[in-house]
C-alpha positions as CSV (number, residue, x, y, z in Angstrom):
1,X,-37.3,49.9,-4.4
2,X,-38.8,46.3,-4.5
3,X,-41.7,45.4,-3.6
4,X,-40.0,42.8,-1.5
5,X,-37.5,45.7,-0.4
6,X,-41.1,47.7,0.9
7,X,-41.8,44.7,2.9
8,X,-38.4,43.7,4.7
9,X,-38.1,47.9,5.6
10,X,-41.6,47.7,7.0
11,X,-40.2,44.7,9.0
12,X,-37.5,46.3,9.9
13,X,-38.9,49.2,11.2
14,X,-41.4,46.9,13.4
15,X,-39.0,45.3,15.0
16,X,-37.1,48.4,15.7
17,X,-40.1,49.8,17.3
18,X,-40.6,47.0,19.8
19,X,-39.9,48.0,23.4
20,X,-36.8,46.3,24.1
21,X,-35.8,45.2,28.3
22,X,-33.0,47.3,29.9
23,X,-32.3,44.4,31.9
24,X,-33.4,40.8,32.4
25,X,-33.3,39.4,36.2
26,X,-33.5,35.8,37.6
27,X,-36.4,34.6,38.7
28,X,-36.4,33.8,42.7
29,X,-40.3,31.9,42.9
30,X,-40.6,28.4,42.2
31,X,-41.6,28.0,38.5
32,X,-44.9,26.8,37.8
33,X,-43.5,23.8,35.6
34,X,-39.8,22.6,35.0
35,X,-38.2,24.5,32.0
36,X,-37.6,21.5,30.4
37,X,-41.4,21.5,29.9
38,X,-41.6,24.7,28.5
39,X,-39.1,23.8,26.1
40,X,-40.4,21.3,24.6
41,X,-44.1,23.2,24.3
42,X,-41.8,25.5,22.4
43,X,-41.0,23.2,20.2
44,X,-44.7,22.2,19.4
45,X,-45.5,25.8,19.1
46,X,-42.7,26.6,16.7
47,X,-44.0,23.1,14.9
48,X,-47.7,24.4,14.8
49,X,-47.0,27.9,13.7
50,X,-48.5,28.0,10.1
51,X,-50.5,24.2,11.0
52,X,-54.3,25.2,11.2
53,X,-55.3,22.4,14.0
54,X,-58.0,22.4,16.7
55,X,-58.2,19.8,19.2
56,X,-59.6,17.3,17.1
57,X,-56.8,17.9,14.4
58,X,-53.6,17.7,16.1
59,X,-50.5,18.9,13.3
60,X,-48.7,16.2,11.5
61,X,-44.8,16.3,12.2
62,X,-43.1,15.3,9.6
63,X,-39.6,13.8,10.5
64,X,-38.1,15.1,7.2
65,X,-39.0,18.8,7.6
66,X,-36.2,21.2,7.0
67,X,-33.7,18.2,6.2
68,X,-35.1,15.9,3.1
69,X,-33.3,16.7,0.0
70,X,-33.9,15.4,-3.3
71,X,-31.4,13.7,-4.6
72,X,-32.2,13.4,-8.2
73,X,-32.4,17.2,-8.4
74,X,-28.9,17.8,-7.1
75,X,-27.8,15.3,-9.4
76,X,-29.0,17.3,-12.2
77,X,-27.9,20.2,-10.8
78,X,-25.4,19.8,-8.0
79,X,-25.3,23.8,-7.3
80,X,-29.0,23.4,-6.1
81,X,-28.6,22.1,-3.3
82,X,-31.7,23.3,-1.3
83,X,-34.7,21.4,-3.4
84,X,-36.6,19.7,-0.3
85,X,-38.7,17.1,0.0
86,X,-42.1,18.1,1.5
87,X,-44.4,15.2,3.6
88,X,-48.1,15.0,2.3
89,X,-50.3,13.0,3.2
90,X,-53.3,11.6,1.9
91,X,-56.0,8.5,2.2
92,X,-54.3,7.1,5.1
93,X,-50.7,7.3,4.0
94,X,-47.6,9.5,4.5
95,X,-45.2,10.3,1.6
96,X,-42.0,12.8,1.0
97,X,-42.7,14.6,-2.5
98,X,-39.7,17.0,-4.1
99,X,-40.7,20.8,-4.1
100,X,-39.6,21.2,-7.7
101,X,-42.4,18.3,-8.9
102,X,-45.0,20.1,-7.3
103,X,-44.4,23.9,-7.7
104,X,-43.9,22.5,-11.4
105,X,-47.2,20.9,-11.7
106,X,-49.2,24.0,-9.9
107,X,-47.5,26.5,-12.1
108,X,-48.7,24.4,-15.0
109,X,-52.3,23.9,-13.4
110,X,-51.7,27.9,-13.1
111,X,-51.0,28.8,-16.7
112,X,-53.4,26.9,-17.6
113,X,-56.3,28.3,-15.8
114,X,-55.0,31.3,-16.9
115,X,-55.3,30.9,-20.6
116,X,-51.2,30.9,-20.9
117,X,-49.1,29.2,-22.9
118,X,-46.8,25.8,-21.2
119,X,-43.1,26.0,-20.8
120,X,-41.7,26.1,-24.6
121,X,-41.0,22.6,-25.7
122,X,-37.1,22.4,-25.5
123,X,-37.8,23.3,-21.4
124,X,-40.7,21.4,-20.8
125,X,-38.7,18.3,-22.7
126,X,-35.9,18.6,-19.7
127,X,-38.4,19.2,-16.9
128,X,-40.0,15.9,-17.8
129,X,-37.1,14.2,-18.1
130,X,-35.7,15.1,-15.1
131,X,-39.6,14.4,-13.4
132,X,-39.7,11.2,-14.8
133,X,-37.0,10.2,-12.4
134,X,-39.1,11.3,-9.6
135,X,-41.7,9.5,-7.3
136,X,-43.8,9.7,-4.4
137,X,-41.8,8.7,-1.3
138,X,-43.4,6.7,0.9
139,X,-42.6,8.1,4.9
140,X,-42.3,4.7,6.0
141,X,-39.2,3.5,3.3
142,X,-37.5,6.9,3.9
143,X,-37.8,6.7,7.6
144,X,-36.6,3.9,8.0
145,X,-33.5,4.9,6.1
146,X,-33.4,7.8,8.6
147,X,-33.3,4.9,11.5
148,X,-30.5,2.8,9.4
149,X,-28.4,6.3,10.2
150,X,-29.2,6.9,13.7
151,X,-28.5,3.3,14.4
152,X,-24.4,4.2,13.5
153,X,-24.4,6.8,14.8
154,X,-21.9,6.7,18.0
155,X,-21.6,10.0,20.3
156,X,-17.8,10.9,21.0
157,X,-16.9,10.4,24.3
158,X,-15.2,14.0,24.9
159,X,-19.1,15.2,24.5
160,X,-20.4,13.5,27.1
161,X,-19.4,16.4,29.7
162,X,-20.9,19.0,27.5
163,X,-24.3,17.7,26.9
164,X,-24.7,16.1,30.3
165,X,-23.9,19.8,31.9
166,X,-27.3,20.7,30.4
167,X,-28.7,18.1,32.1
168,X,-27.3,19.6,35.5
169,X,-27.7,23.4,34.8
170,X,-29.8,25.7,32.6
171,X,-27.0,27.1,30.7
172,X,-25.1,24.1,30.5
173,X,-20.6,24.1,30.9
174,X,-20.8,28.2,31.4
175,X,-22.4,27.7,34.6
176,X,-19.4,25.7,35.5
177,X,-17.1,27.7,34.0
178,X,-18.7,30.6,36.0
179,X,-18.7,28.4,39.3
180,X,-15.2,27.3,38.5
181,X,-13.6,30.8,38.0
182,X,-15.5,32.2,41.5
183,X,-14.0,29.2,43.5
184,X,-10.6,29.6,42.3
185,X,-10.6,33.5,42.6
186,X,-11.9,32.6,46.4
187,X,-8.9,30.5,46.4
188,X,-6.2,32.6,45.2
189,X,-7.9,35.3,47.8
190,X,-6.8,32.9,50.9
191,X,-3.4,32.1,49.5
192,X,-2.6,35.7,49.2
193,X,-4.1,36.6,52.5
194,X,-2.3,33.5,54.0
195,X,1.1,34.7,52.8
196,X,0.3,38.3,54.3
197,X,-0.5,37.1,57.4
198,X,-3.8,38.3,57.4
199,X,-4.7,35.1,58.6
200,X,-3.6,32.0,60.3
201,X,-2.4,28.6,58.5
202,X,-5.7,27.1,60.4
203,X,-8.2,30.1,59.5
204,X,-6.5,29.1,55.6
205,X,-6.9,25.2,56.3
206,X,-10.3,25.3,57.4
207,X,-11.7,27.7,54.3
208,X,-9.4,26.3,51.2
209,X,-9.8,22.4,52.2
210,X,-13.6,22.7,50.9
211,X,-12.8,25.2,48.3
212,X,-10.6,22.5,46.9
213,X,-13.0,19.7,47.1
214,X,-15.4,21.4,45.5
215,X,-13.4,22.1,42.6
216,X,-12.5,18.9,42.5
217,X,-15.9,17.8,42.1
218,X,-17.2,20.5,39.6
219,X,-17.7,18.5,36.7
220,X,-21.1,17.3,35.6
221,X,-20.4,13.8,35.2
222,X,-20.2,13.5,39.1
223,X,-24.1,14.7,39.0
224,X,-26.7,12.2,40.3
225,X,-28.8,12.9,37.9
226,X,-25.9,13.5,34.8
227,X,-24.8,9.8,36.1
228,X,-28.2,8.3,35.2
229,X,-28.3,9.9,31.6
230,X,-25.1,8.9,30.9
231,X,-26.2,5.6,29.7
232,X,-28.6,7.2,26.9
233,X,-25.6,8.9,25.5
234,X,-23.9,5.8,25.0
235,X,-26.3,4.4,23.4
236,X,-27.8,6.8,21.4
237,X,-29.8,4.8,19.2
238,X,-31.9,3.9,22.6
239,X,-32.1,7.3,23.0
240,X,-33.6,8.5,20.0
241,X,-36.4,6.2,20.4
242,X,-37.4,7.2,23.7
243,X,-37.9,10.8,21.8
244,X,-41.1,12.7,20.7
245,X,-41.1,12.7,17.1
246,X,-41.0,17.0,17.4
247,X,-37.8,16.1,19.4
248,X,-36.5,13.8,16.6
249,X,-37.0,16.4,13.9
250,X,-35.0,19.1,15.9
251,X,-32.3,16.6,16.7
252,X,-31.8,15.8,13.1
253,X,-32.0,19.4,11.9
254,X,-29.1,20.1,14.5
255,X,-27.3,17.4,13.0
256,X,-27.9,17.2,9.5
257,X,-28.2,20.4,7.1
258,X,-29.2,17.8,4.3
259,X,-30.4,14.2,3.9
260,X,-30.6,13.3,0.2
261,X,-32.4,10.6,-1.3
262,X,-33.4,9.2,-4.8
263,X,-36.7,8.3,-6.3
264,X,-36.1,4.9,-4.6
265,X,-36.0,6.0,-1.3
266,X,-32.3,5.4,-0.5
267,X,-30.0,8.0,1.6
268,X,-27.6,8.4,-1.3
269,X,-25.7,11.7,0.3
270,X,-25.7,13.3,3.9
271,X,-24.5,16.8,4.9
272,X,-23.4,17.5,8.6
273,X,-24.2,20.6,10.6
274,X,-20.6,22.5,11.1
275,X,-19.4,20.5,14.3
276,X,-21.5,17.5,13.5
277,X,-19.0,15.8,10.8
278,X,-17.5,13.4,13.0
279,X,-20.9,11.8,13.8
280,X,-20.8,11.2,9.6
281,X,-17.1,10.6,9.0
């Protein structure tokens, strides 16, 4: 066994040891603060998790992070398709570095210290090569070809009702799929007692007729509040600058599984999240 096999078993077994809830129940109180709230202090937690900060030092968010690619490495290599693109930043500025230039460099800044020989020549020829074509990214250039892609970037119309249902509900269309299959079952109750004269055509008036409108008005667009975010979904450029840059960075990692660019900056090749192809296409 591995020494990274030890580890994932002892992980294993720690999470198989945590007490685990028999059942979950709905909360009746008033929450303390909206749950979009706690969401999004998720999201900075999650952001923050390996970030030593204080309140002096706030953690830098990266836009990039879990999405930046380097292009010039999956040119040379197009089955690597994983070599990210890591923000730094230093006297003032912001850049996007490749991975592969700077585990390079520490590994040689490693065998160094440690009285080891370099990469053999033929290797180290090829790594330089293939580093020469690399550069510091400044965050600004790259960002802004970030923006350049958000800015065409048109949100099909048949999504509007799923999205806004989150707006409406917690759990988004399977609340209404659960309030739509009660109402109808409520409905094809009365119909059946109507036709065994359990009760009256006016008892099976007065109880359907609001069934029936209410079903008729279970979507989410129809929502107050879904009516005034509708506008931000059609213009979703408007939208994304209204956003926290922690909620940008989650947006485009739901989106996007890649985002390649050269050593000059450019986007030169974008990979959609399954789902998310049309928004590229």
């Amino acid at each position: 066994m591995t020494k990274l096999d030890k580890i994932a078993e002892i992980y294993t077994n720690k999470a198989s040891a945590r007490r685990k809830p028999e059942a979950f129940f709905e909360g009746r109180h008033e929450p303390l603060y909206p749950m979009e709230l706690f969401l999004l202090n998720q999201q900075i937690r999650a952001g923050k998790a390996n970030t030593p900060t204080s309140t002096k030092k706030s953690a830098r968010v990266y836009l990039l992070t879990g999405v930046g690619r380097c292009y010039e490495c999956w040119v040379g290599n197009p089955h690597q398709t994983k070599v990210s693109l890591r923000g730094v930043t230093g006297n003032g500025y912001t850049y996007y570095r490749c991975a592969v230039h700077q585990e390079y460099y520490r590994s040689q800044r490693r065998r160094a210290s440690d009285g080891e020989n370099v990469l053999p020549a033929t290797d180290a020829d090829v790594m330089d090569a293939l580093l020469q074509r690399h550069s510091l990214l400044p965050a600004k250039k790259v960002e802004q070809e970030v923006q350049k892609l958000i800015n065409n970037i048109r949100l099909p119309d048949e999504w509007y009702e799923s999205i806004l249902a989150y707006v409406v509900t917690r759990h988004g269309m399977t609340d209404y799929e659960r309030e739509r299959y009660n109402l109808q079952s409520a409905l094809e109750r009365l119909q059946k007692m109507f036709q065994w004269n359990h009760i009256s055509e006016a008892d099976y008036l007065q109880q359907a007729v609001p069934l029936k409108h209410t079903l008729a008005q279970l979507n989410p667009i129809a929502a107050p509040e879904a009516r005034q975010a509708l506008p931000l979904l059609q213009d979703f450029p408007a939208l994304w600058r209204q956003m926290l840059p922690i909620e940008q960075r989650a947006v485009l990692q739901t989106m996007f599984s890649a985002l390649y660019f050269d050593a000059q900056g450019e986007l030169r090749k974008i990979s959609a999240q399954p789902g998310f192809e049309k928004l590229v296409n």
